[in-house]
N, C-alpha and C positions, 0 to 999 in steps of 0.2 A: 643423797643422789647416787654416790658411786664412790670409788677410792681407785686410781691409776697410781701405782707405784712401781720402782724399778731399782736397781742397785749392781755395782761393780764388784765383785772381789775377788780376791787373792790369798791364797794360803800355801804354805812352805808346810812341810811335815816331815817329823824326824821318826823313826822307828814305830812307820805305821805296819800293822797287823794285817799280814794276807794269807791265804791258803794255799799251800805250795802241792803238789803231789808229783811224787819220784818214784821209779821201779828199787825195788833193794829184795840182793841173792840171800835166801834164807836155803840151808840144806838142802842146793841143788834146786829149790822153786825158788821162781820168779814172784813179786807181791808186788802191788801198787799201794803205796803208802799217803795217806794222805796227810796235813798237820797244820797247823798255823805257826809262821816264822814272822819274826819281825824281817821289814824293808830297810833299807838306806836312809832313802831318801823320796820324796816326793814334792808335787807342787799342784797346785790346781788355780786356775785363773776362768771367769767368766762373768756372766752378767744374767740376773733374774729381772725379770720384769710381769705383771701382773694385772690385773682389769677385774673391778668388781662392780657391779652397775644392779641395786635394787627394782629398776625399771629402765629394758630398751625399748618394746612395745607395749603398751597396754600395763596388764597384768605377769607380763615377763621379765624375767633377770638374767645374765649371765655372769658368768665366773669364767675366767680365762688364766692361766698361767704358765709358764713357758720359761728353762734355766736351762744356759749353755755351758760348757762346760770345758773347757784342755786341760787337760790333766797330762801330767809325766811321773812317771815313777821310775826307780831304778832298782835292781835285786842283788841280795850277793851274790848267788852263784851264776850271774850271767854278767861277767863284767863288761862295760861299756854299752851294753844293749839297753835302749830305755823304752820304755811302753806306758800306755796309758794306765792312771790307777784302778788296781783291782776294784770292783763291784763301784764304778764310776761310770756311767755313761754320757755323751757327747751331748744328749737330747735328751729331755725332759718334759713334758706338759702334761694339763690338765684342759679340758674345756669344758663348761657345764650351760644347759638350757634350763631357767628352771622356770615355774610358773607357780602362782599363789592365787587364788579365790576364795572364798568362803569358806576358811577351814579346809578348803584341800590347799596340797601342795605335790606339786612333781618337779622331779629332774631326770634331766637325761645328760649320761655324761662320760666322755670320751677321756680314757688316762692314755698313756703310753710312753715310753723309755726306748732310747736306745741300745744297740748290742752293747756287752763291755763285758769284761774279763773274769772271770768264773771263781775262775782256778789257774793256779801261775805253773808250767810246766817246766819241764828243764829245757828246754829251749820255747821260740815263740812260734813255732811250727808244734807244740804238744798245749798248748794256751787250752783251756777251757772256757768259751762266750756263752754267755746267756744271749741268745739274742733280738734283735729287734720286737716288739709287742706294743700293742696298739689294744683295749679291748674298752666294748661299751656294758655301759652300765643304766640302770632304772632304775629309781625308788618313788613312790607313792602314798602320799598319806592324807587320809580325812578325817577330822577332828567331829564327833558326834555330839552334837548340842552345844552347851555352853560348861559342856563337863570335861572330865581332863583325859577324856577316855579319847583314845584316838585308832582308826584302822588303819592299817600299812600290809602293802609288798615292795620287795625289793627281789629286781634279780639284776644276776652279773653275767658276764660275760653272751648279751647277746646275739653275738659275731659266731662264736666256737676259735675263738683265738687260739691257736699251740701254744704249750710250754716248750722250747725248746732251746737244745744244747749243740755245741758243735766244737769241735776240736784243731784248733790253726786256721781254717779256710770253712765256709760257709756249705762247702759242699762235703766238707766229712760231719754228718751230722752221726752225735751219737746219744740223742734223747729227746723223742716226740712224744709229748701229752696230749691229749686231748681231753676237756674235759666237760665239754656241750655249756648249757646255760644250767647256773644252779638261781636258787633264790629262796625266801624268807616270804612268809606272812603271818599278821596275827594283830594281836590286840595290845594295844600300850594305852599304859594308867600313867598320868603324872598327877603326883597331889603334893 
Protein backbone atom coordinates (compact mmCIF):
# COMPACT_ATOMS: atom_id res chain seq x y z
CA UNK A 1 0.00 0.00 0.00
CA UNK A 2 2.56 2.66 0.87
CA UNK A 3 5.52 3.09 3.43
CA UNK A 4 5.52 6.55 5.67
CA UNK A 5 8.67 6.73 7.43
CA UNK A 6 10.65 9.45 9.38
CA UNK A 7 13.78 9.75 11.54
CA UNK A 8 15.96 12.23 13.92
CA UNK A 9 19.55 12.74 13.72
CA UNK A 10 22.53 14.04 14.90
CA UNK A 11 26.12 14.03 13.90
CA UNK A 12 29.42 15.90 15.43
CA UNK A 13 32.25 15.85 12.73
CA UNK A 14 35.83 16.34 13.25
CA UNK A 15 38.16 17.56 10.25
CA UNK A 16 35.55 17.81 7.70
CA UNK A 17 36.78 18.85 4.13
CA UNK A 18 35.71 22.23 2.59
CA UNK A 19 36.72 24.53 -0.02
CA UNK A 20 38.50 27.57 1.17
CA UNK A 21 39.37 30.42 -1.43
CA UNK A 22 41.85 33.39 -0.34
CA UNK A 23 43.66 36.31 -2.38
CA UNK A 24 47.73 35.57 -2.22
CA UNK A 25 50.70 38.41 -3.56
CA UNK A 26 52.56 36.55 -6.23
CA UNK A 27 55.30 39.15 -7.84
CA UNK A 28 53.35 42.16 -7.40
CA UNK A 29 49.81 40.21 -8.88
CA UNK A 30 47.09 39.57 -7.03
CA UNK A 31 45.53 35.45 -7.52
CA UNK A 32 42.57 34.01 -5.97
CA UNK A 33 43.54 30.74 -4.80
CA UNK A 34 41.35 28.27 -4.30
CA UNK A 35 41.91 24.46 -2.18
CA UNK A 36 40.45 22.13 0.06
CA UNK A 37 41.48 22.53 3.91
CA UNK A 38 40.32 20.64 6.60
CA UNK A 39 37.52 22.25 9.37
CA UNK A 40 37.59 22.13 13.13
CA UNK A 41 34.83 21.18 13.76
CA UNK A 42 31.14 20.76 12.89
CA UNK A 43 27.72 19.46 13.79
CA UNK A 44 24.48 18.79 11.95
CA UNK A 45 21.11 17.98 13.78
CA UNK A 46 17.65 17.39 11.95
CA UNK A 47 14.93 15.20 11.02
CA UNK A 48 14.06 13.26 7.47
CA UNK A 49 10.68 12.23 6.94
CA UNK A 50 9.29 10.61 3.83
CA UNK A 51 5.85 9.17 1.97
CA UNK A 52 5.59 6.57 -0.39
CA UNK A 53 2.05 5.38 -1.51
CA UNK A 54 1.71 2.76 -4.75
CA UNK A 55 -1.84 4.23 -5.08
CA UNK A 56 -3.63 7.68 -4.03
CA UNK A 57 -6.05 7.87 -6.83
CA UNK A 58 -6.82 5.23 -9.21
CA UNK A 59 -3.81 4.43 -11.25
CA UNK A 60 -1.62 7.05 -9.43
CA UNK A 61 1.35 7.09 -6.78
CA UNK A 62 3.23 9.59 -5.07
CA UNK A 63 6.68 9.94 -3.62
CA UNK A 64 7.27 12.71 -1.25
CA UNK A 65 10.44 13.39 0.84
CA UNK A 66 11.50 16.40 2.65
CA UNK A 67 15.13 16.56 5.28
CA UNK A 68 15.78 19.49 7.52
CA UNK A 69 18.73 20.29 8.55
CA UNK A 70 21.02 22.92 11.29
CA UNK A 71 24.15 22.50 10.60
CA UNK A 72 27.17 24.59 12.43
CA UNK A 73 30.59 24.54 11.43
CA UNK A 74 33.52 26.33 12.72
CA UNK A 75 37.00 27.16 10.48
CA UNK A 76 40.42 28.01 11.49
CA UNK A 77 41.20 31.15 10.17
CA UNK A 78 38.08 32.71 11.43
CA UNK A 79 38.09 32.25 15.05
CA UNK A 80 34.98 32.27 17.03
CA UNK A 81 32.86 32.87 13.86
CA UNK A 82 30.51 29.84 13.11
CA UNK A 83 28.39 29.26 10.04
CA UNK A 84 26.42 26.67 8.59
CA UNK A 85 28.23 23.52 6.97
CA UNK A 86 29.70 23.95 3.70
CA UNK A 87 27.55 22.35 0.64
CA UNK A 88 24.72 21.68 3.55
CA UNK A 89 21.59 23.16 3.12
CA UNK A 90 18.69 24.00 5.47
CA UNK A 91 16.03 22.42 2.94
CA UNK A 92 15.84 19.54 1.18
CA UNK A 93 12.86 17.52 -0.88
CA UNK A 94 11.64 15.65 -3.47
CA UNK A 95 8.06 15.27 -4.65
CA UNK A 96 6.94 13.06 -7.36
CA UNK A 97 3.31 12.33 -9.23
CA UNK A 98 3.63 9.33 -10.93
CA UNK A 99 1.23 7.13 -12.84
CA UNK A 100 1.28 3.37 -14.30
CA UNK A 101 -1.26 1.75 -16.87
CA UNK A 102 -0.74 -0.74 -19.35
CA UNK A 103 2.82 -0.76 -19.70
CA UNK A 104 3.00 2.99 -19.70
CA UNK A 105 4.37 4.78 -16.74
CA UNK A 106 5.03 8.53 -15.96
CA UNK A 107 6.36 10.87 -13.43
CA UNK A 108 6.31 14.27 -12.90
CA UNK A 109 8.61 15.50 -10.25
CA UNK A 110 9.77 18.48 -8.39
CA UNK A 111 13.44 18.35 -6.60
CA UNK A 112 14.85 21.26 -4.84
CA UNK A 113 17.48 22.35 -2.09
CA UNK A 114 18.27 25.10 -0.23
CA UNK A 115 20.94 27.93 -0.60
CA UNK A 116 24.28 26.86 1.33
CA UNK A 117 27.71 27.60 1.20
CA UNK A 118 29.89 27.10 -1.89
CA UNK A 119 33.00 28.07 -1.02
CA UNK A 120 34.38 29.28 2.46
CA UNK A 121 35.97 32.93 2.16
CA UNK A 122 38.13 34.71 4.50
CA UNK A 123 35.57 36.34 6.14
CA UNK A 124 31.51 35.56 5.95
CA UNK A 125 30.94 38.74 3.83
CA UNK A 126 33.49 36.86 0.82
CA UNK A 127 31.16 33.28 1.44
CA UNK A 128 30.50 31.67 -1.87
CA UNK A 129 26.25 30.23 -1.91
CA UNK A 130 24.97 28.24 -4.29
CA UNK A 131 21.54 29.18 -4.04
CA UNK A 132 18.14 28.34 -3.57
CA UNK A 133 16.80 25.81 -6.70
CA UNK A 134 13.67 24.39 -7.06
CA UNK A 135 13.52 22.51 -10.88
CA UNK A 136 10.83 20.13 -12.54
CA UNK A 137 11.36 17.27 -14.03
CA UNK A 138 9.39 14.32 -16.68
CA UNK A 139 9.99 10.87 -17.61
CA UNK A 140 7.94 8.67 -19.73
CA UNK A 141 7.86 5.22 -20.75
CA UNK A 142 5.83 2.51 -22.76
CA UNK A 143 6.67 -1.02 -22.72
CA UNK A 144 5.83 -2.41 -26.35
CA UNK A 145 4.08 -5.81 -26.20
CA UNK A 146 4.96 -8.45 -23.95
CA UNK A 147 8.56 -7.89 -24.90
CA UNK A 148 11.23 -6.23 -22.82
CA UNK A 149 11.51 -3.57 -25.44
CA UNK A 150 10.40 -0.39 -24.00
CA UNK A 151 9.84 3.56 -25.34
CA UNK A 152 11.01 6.60 -23.07
CA UNK A 153 11.57 10.36 -22.79
CA UNK A 154 12.72 12.15 -20.25
CA UNK A 155 13.36 15.75 -19.88
CA UNK A 156 14.52 18.13 -17.07
CA UNK A 157 14.41 21.20 -16.05
CA UNK A 158 10.90 22.21 -17.37
CA UNK A 159 10.84 25.53 -15.46
CA UNK A 160 14.38 27.02 -16.99
CA UNK A 161 15.57 27.01 -13.48
CA UNK A 162 19.19 29.27 -12.94
CA UNK A 163 22.22 27.77 -11.81
CA UNK A 164 23.28 30.32 -9.53
CA UNK A 165 26.06 31.78 -7.33
CA UNK A 166 26.41 34.76 -5.12
CA UNK A 167 28.92 36.04 -2.82
CA UNK A 168 27.95 37.20 1.12
CA UNK A 169 24.45 38.55 0.37
CA UNK A 170 22.03 37.51 -2.40
CA UNK A 171 22.27 40.58 -4.13
CA UNK A 172 26.14 40.37 -5.22
CA UNK A 173 25.47 37.73 -7.59
CA UNK A 174 28.48 36.43 -9.45
CA UNK A 175 27.17 33.47 -11.64
CA UNK A 176 23.93 33.04 -13.63
CA UNK A 177 23.22 29.89 -15.87
CA UNK A 178 20.72 29.28 -17.70
CA UNK A 179 20.32 26.26 -19.17
CA UNK A 180 16.32 25.96 -20.92
CA UNK A 181 14.98 22.25 -20.73
CA UNK A 182 17.34 19.41 -22.08
CA UNK A 183 16.04 15.75 -22.33
CA UNK A 184 16.53 11.92 -23.56
CA UNK A 185 14.49 9.70 -25.79
CA UNK A 186 14.88 6.42 -27.27
CA UNK A 187 14.57 2.72 -26.98
CA UNK A 188 15.47 0.36 -23.95
CA UNK A 189 15.94 -3.41 -24.24
CA UNK A 190 15.86 -5.44 -21.05
CA UNK A 191 16.38 -9.23 -21.38
Amino acid sequence: VGVLSGGFFHKRLDDYIYVFTYEEDRDGETFDVTQPLNGEKGTLTGFEAAIQSARVLGDFGLLANYTYTDSEAEFPDREGEKASLPGQAKHVGNVALLFEQGGFSGRLALNFHGRYIAEVGGDASEDVYKDNHSQLDFAASQRIGGTGLRLFVEVNNLTNEPLRFYEGSEDRPIQEEYYRWWGAFGVKWDF
